[in-house]
Backbone as CSV, one residue per row, in Angstrom:
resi,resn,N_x,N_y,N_z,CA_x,CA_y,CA_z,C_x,C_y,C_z
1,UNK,-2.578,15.406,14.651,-2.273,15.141,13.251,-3.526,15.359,12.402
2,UNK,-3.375,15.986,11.160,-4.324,16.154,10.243,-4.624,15.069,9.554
3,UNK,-5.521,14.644,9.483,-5.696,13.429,8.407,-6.718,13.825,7.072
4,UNK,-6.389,13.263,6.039,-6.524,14.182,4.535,-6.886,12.387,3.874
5,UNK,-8.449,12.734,3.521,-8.871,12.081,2.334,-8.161,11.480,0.748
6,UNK,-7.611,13.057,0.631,-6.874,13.106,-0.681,-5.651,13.903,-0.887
7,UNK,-4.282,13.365,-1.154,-3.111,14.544,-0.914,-3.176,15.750,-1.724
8,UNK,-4.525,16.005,-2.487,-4.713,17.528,-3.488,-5.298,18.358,-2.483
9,UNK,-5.492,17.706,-0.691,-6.091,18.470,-0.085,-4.402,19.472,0.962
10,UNK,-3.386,18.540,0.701,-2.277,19.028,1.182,-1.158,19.461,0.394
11,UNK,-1.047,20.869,0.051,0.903,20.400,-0.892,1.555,19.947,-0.277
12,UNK,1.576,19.940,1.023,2.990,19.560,1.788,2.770,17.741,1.922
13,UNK,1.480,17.213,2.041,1.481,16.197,1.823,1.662,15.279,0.076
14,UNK,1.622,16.158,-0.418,1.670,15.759,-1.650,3.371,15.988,-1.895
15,UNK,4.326,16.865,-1.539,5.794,16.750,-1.542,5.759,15.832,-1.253
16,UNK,5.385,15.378,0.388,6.273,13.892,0.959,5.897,12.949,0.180
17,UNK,5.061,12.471,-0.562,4.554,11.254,-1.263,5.669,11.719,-2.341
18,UNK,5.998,12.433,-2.797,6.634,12.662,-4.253,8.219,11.651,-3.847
19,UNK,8.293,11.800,-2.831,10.096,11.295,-1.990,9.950,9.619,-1.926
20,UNK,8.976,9.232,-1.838,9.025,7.900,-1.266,9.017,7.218,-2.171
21,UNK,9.921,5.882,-1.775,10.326,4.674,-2.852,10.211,3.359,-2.296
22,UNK,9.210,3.568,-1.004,8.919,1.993,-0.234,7.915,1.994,-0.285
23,UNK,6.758,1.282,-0.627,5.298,1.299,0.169,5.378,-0.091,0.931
24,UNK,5.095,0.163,1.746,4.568,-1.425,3.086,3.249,-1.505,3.108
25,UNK,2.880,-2.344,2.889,1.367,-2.733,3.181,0.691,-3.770,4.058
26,UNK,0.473,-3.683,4.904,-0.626,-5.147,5.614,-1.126,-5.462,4.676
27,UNK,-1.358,-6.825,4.512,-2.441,-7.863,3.813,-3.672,-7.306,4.007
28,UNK,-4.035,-8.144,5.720,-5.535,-8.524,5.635,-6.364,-7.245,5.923
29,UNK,-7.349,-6.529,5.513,-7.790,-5.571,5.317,-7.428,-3.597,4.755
30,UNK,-6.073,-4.596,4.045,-5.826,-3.735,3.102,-5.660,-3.964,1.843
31,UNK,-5.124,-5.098,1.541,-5.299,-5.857,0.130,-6.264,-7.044,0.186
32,UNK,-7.251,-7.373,1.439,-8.317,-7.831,0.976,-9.299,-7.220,1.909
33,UNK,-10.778,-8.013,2.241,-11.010,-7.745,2.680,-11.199,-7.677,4.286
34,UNK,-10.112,-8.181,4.884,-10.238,-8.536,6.423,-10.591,-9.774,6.802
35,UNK,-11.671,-10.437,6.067,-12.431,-11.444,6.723,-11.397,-12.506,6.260
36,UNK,-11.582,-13.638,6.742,-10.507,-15.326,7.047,-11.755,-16.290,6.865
37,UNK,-11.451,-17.156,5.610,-12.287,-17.745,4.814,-10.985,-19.308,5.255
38,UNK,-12.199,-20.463,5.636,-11.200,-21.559,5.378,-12.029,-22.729,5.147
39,UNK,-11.022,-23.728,4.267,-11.958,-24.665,3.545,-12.260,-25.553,4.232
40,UNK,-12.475,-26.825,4.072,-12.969,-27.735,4.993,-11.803,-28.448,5.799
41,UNK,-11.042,-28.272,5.033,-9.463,-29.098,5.247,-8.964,-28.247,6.380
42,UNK,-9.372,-26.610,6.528,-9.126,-25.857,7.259,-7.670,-25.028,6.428
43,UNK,-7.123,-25.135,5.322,-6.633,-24.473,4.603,-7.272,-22.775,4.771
44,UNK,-6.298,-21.588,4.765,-7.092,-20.534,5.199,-7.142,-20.165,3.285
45,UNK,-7.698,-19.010,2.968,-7.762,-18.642,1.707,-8.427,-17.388,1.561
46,UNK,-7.708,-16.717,0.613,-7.574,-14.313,0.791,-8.095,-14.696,-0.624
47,UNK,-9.005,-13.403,-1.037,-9.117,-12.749,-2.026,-8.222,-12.125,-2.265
48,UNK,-7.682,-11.547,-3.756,-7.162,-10.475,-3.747,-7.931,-9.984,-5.092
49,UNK,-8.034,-8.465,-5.624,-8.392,-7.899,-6.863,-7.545,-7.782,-7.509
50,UNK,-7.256,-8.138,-8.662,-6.602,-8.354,-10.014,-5.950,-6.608,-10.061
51,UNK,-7.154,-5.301,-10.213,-6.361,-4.230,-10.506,-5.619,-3.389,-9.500
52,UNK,-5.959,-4.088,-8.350,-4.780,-4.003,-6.792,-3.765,-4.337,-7.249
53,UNK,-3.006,-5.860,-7.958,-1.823,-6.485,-8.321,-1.346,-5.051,-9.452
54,UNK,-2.339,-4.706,-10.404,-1.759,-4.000,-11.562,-0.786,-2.550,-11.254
55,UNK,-1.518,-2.029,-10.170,-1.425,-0.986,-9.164,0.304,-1.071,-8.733
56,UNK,0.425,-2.087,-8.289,1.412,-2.656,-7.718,2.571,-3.148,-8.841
57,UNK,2.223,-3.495,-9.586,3.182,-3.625,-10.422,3.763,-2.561,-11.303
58,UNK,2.752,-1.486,-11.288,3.317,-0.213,-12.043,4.220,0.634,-10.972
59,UNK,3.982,0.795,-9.662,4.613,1.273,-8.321,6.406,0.503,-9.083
60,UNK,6.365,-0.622,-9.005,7.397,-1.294,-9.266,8.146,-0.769,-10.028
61,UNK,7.720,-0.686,-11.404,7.838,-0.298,-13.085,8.330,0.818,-12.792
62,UNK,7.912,1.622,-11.906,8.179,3.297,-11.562,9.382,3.305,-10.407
63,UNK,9.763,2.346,-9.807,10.952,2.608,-8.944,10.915,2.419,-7.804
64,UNK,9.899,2.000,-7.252,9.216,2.170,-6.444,8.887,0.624,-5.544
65,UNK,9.703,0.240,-4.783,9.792,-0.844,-4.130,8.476,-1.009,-3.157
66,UNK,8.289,-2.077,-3.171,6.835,-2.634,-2.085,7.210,-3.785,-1.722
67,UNK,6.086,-3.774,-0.094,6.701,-4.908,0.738,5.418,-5.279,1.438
68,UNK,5.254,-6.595,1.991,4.241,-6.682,2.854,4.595,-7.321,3.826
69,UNK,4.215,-6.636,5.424,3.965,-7.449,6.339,2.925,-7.140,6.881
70,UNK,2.558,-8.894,7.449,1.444,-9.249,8.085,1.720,-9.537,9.025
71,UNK,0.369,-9.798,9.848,0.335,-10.519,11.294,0.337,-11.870,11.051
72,UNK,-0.388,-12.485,9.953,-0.507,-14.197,9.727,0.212,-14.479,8.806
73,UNK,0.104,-16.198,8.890,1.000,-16.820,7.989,0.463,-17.005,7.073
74,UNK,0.415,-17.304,5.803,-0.692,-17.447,4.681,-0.022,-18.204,3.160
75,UNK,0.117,-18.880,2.763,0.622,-19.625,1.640,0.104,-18.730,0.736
76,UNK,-0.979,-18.331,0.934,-1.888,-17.478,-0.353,-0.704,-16.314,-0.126
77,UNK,-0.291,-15.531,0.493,0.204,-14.182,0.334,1.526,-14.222,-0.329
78,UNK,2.182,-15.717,-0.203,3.499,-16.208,-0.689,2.870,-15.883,-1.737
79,UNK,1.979,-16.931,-2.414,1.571,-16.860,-4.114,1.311,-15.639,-4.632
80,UNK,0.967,-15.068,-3.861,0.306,-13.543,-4.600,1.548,-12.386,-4.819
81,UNK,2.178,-12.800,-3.596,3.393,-11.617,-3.555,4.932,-12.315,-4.828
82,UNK,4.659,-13.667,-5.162,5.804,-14.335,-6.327,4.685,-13.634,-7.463
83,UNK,3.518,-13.643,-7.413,3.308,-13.416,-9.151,3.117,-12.250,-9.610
84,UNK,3.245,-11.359,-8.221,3.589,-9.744,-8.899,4.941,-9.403,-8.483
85,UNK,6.052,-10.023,-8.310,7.165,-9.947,-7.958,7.823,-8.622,-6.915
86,UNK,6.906,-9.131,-5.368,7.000,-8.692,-4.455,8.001,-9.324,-3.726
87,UNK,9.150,-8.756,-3.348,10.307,-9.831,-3.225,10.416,-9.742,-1.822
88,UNK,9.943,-8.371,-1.340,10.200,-8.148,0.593,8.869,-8.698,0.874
89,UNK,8.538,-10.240,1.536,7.302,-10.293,2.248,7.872,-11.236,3.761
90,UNK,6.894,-10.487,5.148,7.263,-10.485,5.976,5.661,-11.215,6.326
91,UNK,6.155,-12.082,7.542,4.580,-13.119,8.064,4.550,-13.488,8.809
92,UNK,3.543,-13.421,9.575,3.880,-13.630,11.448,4.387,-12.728,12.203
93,UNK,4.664,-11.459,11.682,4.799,-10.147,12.276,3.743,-10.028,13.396
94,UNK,4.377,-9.936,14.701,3.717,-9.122,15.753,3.988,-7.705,15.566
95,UNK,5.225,-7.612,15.715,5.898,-6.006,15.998,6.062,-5.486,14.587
96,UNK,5.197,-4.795,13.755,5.827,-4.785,12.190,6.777,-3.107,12.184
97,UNK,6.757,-2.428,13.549,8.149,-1.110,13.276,9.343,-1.924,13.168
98,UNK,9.260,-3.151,14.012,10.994,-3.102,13.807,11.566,-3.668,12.535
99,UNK,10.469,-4.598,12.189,10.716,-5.280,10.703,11.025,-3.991,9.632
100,UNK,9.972,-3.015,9.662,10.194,-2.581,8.592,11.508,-1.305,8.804
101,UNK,11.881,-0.939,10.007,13.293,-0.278,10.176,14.538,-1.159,9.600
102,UNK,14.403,-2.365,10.030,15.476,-3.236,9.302,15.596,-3.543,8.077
103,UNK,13.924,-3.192,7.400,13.929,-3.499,5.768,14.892,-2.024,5.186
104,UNK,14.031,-1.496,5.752,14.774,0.040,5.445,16.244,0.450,5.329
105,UNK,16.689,-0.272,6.323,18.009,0.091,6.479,18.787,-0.710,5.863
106,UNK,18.015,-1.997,4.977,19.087,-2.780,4.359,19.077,-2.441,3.084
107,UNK,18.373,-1.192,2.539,17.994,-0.828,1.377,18.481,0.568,1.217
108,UNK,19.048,0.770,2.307,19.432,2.057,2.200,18.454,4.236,1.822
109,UNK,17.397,3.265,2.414,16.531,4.151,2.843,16.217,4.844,4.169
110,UNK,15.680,5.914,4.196,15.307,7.102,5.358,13.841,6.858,5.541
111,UNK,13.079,6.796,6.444,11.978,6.759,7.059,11.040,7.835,6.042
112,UNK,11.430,8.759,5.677,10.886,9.715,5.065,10.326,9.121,3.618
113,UNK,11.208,8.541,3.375,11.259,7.513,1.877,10.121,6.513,2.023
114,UNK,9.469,6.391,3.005,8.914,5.270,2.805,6.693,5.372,3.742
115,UNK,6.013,5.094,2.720,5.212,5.155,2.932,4.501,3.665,3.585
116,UNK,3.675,3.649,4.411,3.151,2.210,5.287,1.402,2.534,5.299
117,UNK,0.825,1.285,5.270,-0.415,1.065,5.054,-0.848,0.423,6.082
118,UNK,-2.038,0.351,6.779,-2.176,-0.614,7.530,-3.808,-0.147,7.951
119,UNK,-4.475,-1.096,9.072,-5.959,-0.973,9.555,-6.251,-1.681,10.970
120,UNK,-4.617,-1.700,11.981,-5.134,-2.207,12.458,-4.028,-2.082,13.617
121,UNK,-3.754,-2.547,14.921,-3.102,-2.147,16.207,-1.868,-2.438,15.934
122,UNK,-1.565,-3.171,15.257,0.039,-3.994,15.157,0.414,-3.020,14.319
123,UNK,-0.171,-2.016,13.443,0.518,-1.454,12.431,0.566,-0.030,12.905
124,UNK,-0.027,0.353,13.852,0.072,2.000,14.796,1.732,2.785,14.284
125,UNK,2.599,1.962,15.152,3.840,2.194,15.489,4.614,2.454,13.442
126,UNK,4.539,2.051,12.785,4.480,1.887,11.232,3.582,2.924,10.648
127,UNK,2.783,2.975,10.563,1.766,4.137,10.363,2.464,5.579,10.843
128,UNK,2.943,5.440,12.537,3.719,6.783,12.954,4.805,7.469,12.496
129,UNK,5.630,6.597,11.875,6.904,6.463,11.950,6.983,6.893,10.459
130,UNK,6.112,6.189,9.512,6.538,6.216,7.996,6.614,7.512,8.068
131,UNK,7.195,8.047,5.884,7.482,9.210,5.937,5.806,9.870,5.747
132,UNK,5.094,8.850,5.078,3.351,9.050,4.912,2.738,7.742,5.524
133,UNK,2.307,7.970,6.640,1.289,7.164,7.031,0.006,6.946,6.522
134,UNK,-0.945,5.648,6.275,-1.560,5.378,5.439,-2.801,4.554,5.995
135,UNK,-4.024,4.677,5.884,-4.696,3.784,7.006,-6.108,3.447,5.734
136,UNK,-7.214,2.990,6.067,-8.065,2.822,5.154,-9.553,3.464,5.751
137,UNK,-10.407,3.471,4.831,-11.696,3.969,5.616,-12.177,2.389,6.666
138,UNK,-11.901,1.617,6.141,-12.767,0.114,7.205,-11.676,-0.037,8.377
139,UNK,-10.830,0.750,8.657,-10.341,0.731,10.039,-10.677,1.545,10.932
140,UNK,-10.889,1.078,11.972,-11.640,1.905,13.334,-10.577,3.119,13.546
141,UNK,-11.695,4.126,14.061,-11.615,5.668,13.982,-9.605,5.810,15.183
142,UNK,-9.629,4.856,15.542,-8.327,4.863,16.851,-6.969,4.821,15.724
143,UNK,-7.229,3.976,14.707,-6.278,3.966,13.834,-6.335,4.689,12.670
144,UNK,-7.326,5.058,12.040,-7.368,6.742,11.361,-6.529,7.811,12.062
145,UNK,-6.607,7.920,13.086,-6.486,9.043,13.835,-4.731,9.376,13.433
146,UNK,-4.079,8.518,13.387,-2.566,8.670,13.504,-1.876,8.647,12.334
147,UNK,-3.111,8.013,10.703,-2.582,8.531,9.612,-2.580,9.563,9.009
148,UNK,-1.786,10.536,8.198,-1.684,11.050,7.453,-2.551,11.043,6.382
149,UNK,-2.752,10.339,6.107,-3.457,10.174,4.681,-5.060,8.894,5.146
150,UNK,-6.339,9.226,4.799,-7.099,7.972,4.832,-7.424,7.650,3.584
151,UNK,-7.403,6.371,3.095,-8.286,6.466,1.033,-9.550,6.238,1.011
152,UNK,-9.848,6.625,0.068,-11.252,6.973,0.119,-11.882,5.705,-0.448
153,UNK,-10.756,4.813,-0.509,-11.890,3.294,-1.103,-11.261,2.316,-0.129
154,UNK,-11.677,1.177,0.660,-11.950,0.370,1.739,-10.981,-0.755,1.359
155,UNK,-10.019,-1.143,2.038,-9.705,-2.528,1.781,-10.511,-3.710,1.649
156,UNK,-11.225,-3.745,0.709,-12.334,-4.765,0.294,-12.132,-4.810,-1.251
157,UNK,-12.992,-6.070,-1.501,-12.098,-6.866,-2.676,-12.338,-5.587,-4.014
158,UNK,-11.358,-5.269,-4.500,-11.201,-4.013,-5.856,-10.879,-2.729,-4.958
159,UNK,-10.801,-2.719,-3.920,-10.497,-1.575,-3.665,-8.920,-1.418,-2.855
160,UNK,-8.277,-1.957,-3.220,-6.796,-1.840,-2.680,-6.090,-0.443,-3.114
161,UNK,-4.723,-1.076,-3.180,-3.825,0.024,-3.277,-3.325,0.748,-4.729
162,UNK,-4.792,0.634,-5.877,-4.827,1.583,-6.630,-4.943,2.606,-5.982
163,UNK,-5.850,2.864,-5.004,-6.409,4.210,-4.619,-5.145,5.309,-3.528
164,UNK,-3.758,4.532,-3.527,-3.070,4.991,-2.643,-2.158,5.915,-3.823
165,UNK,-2.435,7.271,-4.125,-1.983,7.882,-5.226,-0.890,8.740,-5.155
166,UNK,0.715,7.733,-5.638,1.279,8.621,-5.742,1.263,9.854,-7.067
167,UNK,1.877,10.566,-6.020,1.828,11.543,-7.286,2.784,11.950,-8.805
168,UNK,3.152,10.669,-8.864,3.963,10.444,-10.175,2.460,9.689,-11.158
169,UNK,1.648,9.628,-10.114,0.143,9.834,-11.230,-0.221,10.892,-11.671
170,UNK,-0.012,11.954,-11.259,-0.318,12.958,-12.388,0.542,13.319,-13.341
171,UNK,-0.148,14.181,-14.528,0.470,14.055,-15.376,1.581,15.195,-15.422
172,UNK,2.793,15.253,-16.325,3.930,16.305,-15.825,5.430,15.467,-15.496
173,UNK,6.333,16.577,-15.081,7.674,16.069,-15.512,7.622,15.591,-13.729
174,UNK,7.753,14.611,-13.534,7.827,14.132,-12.115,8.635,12.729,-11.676
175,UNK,9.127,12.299,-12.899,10.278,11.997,-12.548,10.567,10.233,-13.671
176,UNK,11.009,9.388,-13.296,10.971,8.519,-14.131,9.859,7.213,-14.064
177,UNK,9.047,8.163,-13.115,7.527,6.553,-13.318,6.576,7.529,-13.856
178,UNK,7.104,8.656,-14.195,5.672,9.753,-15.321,5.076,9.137,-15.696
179,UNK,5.554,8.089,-17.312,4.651,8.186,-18.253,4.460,5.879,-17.869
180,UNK,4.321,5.447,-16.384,4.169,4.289,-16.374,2.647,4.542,-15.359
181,UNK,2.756,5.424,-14.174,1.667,5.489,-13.055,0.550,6.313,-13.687
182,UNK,0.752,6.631,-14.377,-1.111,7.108,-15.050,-1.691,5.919,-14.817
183,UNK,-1.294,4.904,-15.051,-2.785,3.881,-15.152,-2.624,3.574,-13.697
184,UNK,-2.122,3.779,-12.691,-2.417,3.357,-11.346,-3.459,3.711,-10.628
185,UNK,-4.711,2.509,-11.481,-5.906,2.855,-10.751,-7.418,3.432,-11.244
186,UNK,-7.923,3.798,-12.132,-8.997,4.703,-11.891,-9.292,5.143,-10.702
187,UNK,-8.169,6.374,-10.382,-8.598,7.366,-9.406,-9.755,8.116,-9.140
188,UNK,-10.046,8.773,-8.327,-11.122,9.958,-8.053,-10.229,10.942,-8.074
189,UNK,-8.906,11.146,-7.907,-8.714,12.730,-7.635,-7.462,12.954,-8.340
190,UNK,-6.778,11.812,-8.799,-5.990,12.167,-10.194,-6.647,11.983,-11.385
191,UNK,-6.150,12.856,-12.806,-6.851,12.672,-13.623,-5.920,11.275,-14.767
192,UNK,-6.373,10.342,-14.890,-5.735,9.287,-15.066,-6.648,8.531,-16.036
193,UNK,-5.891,7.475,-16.985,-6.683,6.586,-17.313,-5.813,5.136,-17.467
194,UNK,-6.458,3.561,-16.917,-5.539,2.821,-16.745,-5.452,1.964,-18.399
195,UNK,-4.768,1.259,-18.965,-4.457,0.803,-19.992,-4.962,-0.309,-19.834
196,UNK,-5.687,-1.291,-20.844,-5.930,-2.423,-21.283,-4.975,-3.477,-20.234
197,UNK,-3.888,-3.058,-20.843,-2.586,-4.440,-20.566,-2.220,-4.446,-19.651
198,UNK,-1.290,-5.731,-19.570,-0.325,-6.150,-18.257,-1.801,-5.959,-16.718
199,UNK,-2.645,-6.952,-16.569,-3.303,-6.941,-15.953,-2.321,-7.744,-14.188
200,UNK,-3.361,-7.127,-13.019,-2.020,-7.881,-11.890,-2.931,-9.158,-11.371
């Protein structure tokens, strides 16, 4: 498998992103940074970046359904996933292919439709399967290897899933999240600019 920095390095990877209307994402070292912070009480507690949520909420705005499963349980990921109105969240996932075949199929989606994120062994099988597999630069070279796509900014705190660019970010007749995904992000390789408002 080829794996591509940026989909302006593939057309054919840049079609399949144009199809998809799921993104799945792992949490921990993709919308934060990996590490497990806990207070004294032993309460665990995630960062997340504000223009990661915004990212995510324009995906939405554009048609574009998102979901997260994790390996852990996390009260924080409940809160985070109600206040950007992430309605599919999955927790305590060992096996996350079969979860997300069943999300799929209750939504009436094709594998092709649906893009998956991940950085880490539990998410291999998800990564293979999506219609764009998706991995990050801070995941070891074993799990690069099998995405499609790597981003060029790290699941660490500000660098989430702005940088996962569909291409209803550029500009042009591309469909009905045109004139909402320009701001998804200050990209490097779309030409984009994000708006003041509706912060995530």
């Amino acid at each position: 498998m080829t794996t591509h920095t940026s989909p302006l390095q593939d057309p054919q990877l840049t079609d399949r992103l144009r199809r998809i209307r799921l993104l799945a994402l792992d949490v921990d070292g993709v919308l934060t940074d990996g590490q497990l912070y806990f207070q004294a009480d032993g309460i665990e507690i995630k960062a997340f970046n504000v223009q990661d949520g915004h990212g995510l909420k324009l995906l939405k705005r554009a048609g574009i359904q998102v979901a997260l499963i994790t390996g852990r349980e996390s009260p924080t990921v409940s809160r985070r996933a109600a206040a950007l109105g992430i309605q599919h969240v999955f927790q305590g996932v060992e096996k996350k292919l079969p979860v997300l075949r069943e999300l799929i199929a209750r939504l009436g989606l094709e594998f092709d439709q649906v893009a998956y994120c991940g950085d880490d062994m539990p998410d291999v099988g998800a990564i293979r399967r999506a219609g764009v597999g998706i991995s990050v630069p801070n995941a070891p070279s074993y799990i690069q290897k099998h995405a499609d796509w790597v981003t060029e900014r790290s699941g660490r705190p500000g660098r989430g899933p702005r940088d996962r660019r569909h291409p209803a970010a550029r500009p042009g007749p591309l469909g009905r999240g045109d004139r909402h995904l320009p701001a998804w992000g200050r990209l490097r390789s779309w030409p984009c600019r994000a708006p003041a408002s509706a912060p995530g």
